[in-house]
TORKOL-4160 file (C-alpha; in steps of 0.2 Angstrom, whole numbers, padded with zeros to 4 digits, m for minus):
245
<pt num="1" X="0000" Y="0000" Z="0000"/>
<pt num="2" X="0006" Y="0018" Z="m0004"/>
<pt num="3" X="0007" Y="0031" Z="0007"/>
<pt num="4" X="0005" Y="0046" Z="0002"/>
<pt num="5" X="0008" Y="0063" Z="0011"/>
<pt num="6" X="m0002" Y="0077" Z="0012"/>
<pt num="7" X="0003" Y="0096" Z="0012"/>
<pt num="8" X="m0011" Y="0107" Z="0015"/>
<pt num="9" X="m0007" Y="0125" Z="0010"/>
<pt num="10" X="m0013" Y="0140" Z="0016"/>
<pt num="11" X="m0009" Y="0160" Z="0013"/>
<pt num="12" X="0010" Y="0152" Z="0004"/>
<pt num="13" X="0013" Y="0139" Z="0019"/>
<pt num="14" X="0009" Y="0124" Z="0025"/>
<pt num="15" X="m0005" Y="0122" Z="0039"/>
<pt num="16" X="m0012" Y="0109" Z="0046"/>
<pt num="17" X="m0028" Y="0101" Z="0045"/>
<pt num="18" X="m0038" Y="0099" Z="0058"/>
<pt num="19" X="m0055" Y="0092" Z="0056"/>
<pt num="20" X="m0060" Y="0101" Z="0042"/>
<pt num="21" X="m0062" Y="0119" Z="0050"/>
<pt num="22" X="m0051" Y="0126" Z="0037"/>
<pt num="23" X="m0053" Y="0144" Z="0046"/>
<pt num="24" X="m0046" Y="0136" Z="0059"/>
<pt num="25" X="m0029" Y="0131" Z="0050"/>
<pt num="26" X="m0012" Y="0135" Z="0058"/>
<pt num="27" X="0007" Y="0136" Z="0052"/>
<pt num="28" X="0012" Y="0119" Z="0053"/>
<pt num="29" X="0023" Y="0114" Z="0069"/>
<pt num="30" X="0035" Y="0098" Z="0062"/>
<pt num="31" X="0046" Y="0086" Z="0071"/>
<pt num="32" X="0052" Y="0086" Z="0053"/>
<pt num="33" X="0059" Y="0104" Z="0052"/>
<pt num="34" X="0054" Y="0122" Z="0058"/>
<pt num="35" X="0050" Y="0129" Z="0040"/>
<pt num="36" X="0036" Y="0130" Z="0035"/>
<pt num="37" X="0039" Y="0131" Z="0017"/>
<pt num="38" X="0032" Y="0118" Z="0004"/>
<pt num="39" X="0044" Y="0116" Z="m0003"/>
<pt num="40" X="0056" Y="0110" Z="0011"/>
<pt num="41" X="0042" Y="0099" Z="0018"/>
<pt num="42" X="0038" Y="0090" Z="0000"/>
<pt num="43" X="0058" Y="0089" Z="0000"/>
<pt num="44" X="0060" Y="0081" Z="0016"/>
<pt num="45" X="0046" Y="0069" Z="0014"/>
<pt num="46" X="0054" Y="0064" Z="m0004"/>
<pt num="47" X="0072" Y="0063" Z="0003"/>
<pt num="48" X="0067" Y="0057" Z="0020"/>
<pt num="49" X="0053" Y="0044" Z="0018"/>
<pt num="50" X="0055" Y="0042" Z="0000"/>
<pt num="51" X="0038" Y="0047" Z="m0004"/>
<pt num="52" X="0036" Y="0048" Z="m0025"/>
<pt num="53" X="0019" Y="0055" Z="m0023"/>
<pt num="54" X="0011" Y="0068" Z="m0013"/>
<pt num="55" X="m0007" Y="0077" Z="m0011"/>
<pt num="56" X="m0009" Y="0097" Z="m0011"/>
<pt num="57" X="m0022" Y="0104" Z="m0005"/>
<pt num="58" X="m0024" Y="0123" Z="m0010"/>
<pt num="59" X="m0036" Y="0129" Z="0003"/>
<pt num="60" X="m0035" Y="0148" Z="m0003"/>
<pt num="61" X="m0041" Y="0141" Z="m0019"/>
<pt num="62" X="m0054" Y="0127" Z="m0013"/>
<pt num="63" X="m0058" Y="0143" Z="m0003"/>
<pt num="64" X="m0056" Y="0160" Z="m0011"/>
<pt num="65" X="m0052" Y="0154" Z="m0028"/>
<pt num="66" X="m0034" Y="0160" Z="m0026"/>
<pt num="67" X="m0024" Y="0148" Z="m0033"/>
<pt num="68" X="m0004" Y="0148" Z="m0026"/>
<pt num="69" X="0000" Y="0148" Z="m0044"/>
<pt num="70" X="0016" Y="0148" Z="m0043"/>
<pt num="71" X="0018" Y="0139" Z="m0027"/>
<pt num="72" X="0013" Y="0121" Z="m0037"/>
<pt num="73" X="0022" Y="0128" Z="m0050"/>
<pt num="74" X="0038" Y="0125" Z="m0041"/>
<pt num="75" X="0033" Y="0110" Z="m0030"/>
<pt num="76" X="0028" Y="0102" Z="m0050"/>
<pt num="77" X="0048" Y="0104" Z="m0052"/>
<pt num="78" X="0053" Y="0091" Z="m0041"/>
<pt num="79" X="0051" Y="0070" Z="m0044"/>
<pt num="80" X="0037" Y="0070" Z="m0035"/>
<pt num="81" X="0021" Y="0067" Z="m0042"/>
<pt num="82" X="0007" Y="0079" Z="m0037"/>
<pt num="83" X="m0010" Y="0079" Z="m0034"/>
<pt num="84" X="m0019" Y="0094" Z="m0033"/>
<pt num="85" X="m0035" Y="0098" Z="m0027"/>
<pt num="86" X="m0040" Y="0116" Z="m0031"/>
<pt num="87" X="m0058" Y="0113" Z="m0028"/>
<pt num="88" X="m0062" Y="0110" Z="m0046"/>
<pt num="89" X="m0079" Y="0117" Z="m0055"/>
<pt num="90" X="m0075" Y="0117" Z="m0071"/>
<pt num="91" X="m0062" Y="0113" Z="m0087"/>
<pt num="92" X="m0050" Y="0130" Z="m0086"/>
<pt num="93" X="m0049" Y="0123" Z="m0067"/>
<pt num="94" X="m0042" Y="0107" Z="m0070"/>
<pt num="95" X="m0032" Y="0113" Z="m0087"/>
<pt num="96" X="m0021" Y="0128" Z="m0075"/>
<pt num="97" X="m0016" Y="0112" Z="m0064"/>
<pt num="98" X="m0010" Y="0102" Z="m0078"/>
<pt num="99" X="m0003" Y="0117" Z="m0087"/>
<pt num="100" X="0006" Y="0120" Z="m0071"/>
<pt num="101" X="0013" Y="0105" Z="m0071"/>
<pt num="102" X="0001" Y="0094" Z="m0058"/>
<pt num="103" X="0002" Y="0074" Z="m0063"/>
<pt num="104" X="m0016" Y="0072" Z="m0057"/>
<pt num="105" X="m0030" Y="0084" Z="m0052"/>
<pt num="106" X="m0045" Y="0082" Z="m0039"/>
<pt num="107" X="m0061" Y="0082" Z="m0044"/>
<pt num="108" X="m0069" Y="0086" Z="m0027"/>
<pt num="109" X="m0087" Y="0081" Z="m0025"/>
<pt num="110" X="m0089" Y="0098" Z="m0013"/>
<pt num="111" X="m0086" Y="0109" Z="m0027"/>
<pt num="112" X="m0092" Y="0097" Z="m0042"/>
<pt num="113" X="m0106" Y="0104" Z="m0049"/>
<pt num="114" X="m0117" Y="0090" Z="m0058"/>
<pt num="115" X="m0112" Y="0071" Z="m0063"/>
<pt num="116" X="m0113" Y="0079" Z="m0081"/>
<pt num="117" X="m0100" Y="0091" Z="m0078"/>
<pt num="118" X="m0088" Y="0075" Z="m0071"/>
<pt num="119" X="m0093" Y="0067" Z="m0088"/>
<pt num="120" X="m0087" Y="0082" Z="m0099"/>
<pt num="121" X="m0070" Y="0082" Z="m0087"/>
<pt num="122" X="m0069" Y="0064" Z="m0091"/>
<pt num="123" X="m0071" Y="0066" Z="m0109"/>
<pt num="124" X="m0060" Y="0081" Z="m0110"/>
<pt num="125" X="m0044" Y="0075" Z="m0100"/>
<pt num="126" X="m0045" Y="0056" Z="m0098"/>
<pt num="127" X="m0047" Y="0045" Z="m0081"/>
<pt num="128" X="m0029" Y="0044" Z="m0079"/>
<pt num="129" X="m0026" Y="0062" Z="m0074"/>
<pt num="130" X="m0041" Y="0064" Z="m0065"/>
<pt num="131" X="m0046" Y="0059" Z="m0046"/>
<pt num="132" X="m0063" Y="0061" Z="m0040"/>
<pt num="133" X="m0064" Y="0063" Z="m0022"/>
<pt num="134" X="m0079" Y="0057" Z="m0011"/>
<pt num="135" X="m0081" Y="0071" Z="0002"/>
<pt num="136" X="m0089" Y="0066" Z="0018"/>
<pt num="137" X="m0091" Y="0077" Z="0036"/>
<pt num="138" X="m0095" Y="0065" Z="0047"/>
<pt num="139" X="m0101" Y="0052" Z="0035"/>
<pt num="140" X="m0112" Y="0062" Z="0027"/>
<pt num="141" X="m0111" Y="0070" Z="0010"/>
<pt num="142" X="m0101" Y="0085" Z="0010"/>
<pt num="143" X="m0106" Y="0094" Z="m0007"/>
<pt num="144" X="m0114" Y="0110" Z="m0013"/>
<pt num="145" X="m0125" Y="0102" Z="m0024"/>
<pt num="146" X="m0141" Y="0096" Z="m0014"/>
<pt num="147" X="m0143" Y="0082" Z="m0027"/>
<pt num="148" X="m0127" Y="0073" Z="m0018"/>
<pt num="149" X="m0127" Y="0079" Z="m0001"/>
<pt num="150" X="m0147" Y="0070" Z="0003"/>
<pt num="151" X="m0140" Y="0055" Z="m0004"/>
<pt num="152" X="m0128" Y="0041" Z="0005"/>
<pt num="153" X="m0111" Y="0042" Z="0002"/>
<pt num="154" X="m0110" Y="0023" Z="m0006"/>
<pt num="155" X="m0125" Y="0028" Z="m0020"/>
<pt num="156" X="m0116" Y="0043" Z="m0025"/>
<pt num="157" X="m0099" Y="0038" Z="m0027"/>
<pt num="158" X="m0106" Y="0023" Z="m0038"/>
<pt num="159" X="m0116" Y="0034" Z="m0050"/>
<pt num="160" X="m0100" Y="0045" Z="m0052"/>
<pt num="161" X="m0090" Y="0030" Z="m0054"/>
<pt num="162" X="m0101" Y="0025" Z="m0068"/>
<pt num="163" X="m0097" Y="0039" Z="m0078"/>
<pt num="164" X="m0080" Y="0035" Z="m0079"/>
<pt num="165" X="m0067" Y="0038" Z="m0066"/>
<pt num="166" X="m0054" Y="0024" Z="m0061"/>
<pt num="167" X="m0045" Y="0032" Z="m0044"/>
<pt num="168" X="m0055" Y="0038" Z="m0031"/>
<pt num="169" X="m0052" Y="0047" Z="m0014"/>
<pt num="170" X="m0064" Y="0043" Z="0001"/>
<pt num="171" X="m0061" Y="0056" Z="0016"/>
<pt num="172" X="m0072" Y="0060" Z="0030"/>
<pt num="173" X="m0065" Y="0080" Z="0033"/>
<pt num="174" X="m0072" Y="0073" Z="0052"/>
<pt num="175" X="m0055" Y="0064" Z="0056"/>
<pt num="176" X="m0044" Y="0076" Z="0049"/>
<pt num="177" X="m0029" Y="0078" Z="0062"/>
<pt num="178" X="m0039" Y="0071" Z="0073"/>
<pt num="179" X="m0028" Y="0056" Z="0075"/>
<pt num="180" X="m0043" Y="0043" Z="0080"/>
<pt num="181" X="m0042" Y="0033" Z="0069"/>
<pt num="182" X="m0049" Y="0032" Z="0050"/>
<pt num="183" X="m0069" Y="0030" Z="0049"/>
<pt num="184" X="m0071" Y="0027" Z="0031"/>
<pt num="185" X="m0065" Y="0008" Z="0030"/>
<pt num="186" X="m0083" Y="0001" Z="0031"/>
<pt num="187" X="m0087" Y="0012" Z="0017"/>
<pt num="188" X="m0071" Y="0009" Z="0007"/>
<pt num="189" X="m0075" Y="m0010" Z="0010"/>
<pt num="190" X="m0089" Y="m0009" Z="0002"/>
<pt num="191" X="m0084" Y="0000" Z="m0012"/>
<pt num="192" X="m0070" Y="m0011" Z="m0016"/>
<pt num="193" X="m0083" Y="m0026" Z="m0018"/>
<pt num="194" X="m0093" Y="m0017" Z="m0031"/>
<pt num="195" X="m0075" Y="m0010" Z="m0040"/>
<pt num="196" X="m0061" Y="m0022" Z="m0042"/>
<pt num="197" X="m0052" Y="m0010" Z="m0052"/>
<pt num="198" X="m0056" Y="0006" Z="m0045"/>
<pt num="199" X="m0037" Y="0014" Z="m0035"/>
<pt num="200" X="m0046" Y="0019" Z="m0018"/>
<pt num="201" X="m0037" Y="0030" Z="m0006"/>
<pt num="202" X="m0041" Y="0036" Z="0008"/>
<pt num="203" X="m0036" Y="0044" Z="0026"/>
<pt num="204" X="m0039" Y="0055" Z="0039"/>
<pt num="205" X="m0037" Y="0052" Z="0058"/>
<pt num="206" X="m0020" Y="0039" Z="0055"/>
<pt num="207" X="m0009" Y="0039" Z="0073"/>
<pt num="208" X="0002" Y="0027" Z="0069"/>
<pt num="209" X="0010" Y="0012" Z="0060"/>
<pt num="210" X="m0002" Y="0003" Z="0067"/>
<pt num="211" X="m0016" Y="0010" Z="0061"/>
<pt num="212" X="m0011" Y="0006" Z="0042"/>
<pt num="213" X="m0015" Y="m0012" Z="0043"/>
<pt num="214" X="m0032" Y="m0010" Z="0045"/>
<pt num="215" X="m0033" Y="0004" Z="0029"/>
<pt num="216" X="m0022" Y="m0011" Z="0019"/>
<pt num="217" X="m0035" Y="m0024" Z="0025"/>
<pt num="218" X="m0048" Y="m0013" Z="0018"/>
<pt num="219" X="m0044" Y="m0017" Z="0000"/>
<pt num="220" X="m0036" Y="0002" Z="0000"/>
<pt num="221" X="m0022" Y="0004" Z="m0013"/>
<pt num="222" X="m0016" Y="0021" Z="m0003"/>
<pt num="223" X="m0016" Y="0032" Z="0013"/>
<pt num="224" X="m0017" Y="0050" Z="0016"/>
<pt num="225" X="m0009" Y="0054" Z="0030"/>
<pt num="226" X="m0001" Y="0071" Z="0037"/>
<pt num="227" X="m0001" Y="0073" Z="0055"/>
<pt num="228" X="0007" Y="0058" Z="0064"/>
<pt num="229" X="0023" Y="0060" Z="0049"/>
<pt num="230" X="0026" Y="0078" Z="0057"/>
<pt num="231" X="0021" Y="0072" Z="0076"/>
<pt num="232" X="0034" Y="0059" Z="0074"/>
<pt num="233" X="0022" Y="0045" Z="0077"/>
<pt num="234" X="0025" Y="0037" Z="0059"/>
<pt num="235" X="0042" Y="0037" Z="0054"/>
<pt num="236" X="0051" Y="0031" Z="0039"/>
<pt num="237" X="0059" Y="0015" Z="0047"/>
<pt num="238" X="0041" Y="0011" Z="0055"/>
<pt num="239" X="0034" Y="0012" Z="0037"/>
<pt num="240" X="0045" Y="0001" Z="0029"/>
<pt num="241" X="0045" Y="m0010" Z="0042"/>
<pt num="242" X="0025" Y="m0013" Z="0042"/>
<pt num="243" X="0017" Y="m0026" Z="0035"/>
<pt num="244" X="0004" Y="m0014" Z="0026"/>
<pt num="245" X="0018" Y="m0007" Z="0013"/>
């Protein structure tokens, strides 16, 4: 199983993410290193770690629609794969990612307009640059779209993966730095029954080593995970000595 780090960013810095109140998010305090720069982090985690893929989070443009343009830009220089989530709505959205050098973009079911905009996406840049993530807030929906907010999380991610998408993120905004635990492996169980071939990632709430067993057993190709690598509580020699990699 991958893991694969997160670096939320806020304001040009990395924050960190604590159960989804992004007004909340504060400068990032690392066992890791003092900075707070992304680039430092995404270095550390790539020389440290040996992480070859990483997920950005752009909160001021999931927020604001500001997007650290030339922030990604930079981060896009390095071997590390990104995976951008900019809180996409439409094509030009996920276009500037990729133009900018992003290897896959988020399409967010809290910002995704309609099923048929995900289908014209689809059409438009292919399933193996995109990555449609299931938002959840305490298991339920999390979308500005009524039509997939009433509805159960399982019913809505098979409807969008019917239209097309191969990778798929399942995280529950709840469990964010909360470090108890994942709650979405029911969910991602069930998911992986119904699509054998879908990649199924997901995180939120990881503490430790320990905890990736579990997500592995859950038919999960990768873990998000962010606060227990800056706490210390999952290192590098743990990871590679787990029986979940």
């Amino acid at each position: 199983m991958q893991i694969i780090p997160v670096i939320d960013l806020k304001n040009g810095i990395v924050v960190r993410g604590v159960a989804g109140n992004r007004d909340s998010y504060r400068r990032i305090r690392s066992t890791l290193t003092e900075s707070c720069d992304p680039s430092v982090i995404l270095n550390l985690f790539a020389t440290d770690f040996g992480f070859t893929r990483a997920y950005i989070a752009d909160l001021d443009a999931i927020q604001r629609g500001q997007l650290n343009r030339c922030t990604i830009a930079e981060l896009a220089q390095t071997n590390t794969l990104l995976l951008v989530d900019r809180g996409v709505r439409c094509a030009d959205d996920v276009e500037e990612l990729l133009d900018l050098g992003a290897a896959e973009v988020v399409v967010a079911l809290e910002t995704l307009p309609d099923a048929e905009t995900a289908r014209r996406l689809l059409q438009q840049f292919g399933s193996e640059r995109l990555v449609l993530s299931l938002d959840l807030m305490n298991g339920s929906v999390l979308s500005e779209n009524a039509a997939f907010a009433d509805r159960p999380a399982e019913e809505v991610a098979a409807e969008l993966l019917s239209v097309g998408f191969e990778k798929l993120i399942v995280l529950d905004l709840a469990a964010v730095g909360m470090s108890e635990g994942t709650p979405t492996l029911d969910l991602c169980r069930q998911l992986r029954s119904k699509f054998a071939d879908v990649q199924i990632i997901t995180g939120g709430g990881v503490r430790s080593v320990e905890d990736l067993t579990p997500i592995k057993a859950a038919g999960v190709d990768a873990a998000l995970v962010a606060s227990a690598l800056h706490d210390g509580r999952l290192t590098a020699a743990s990871i590679r000595s787990s029986s979940a990699k």
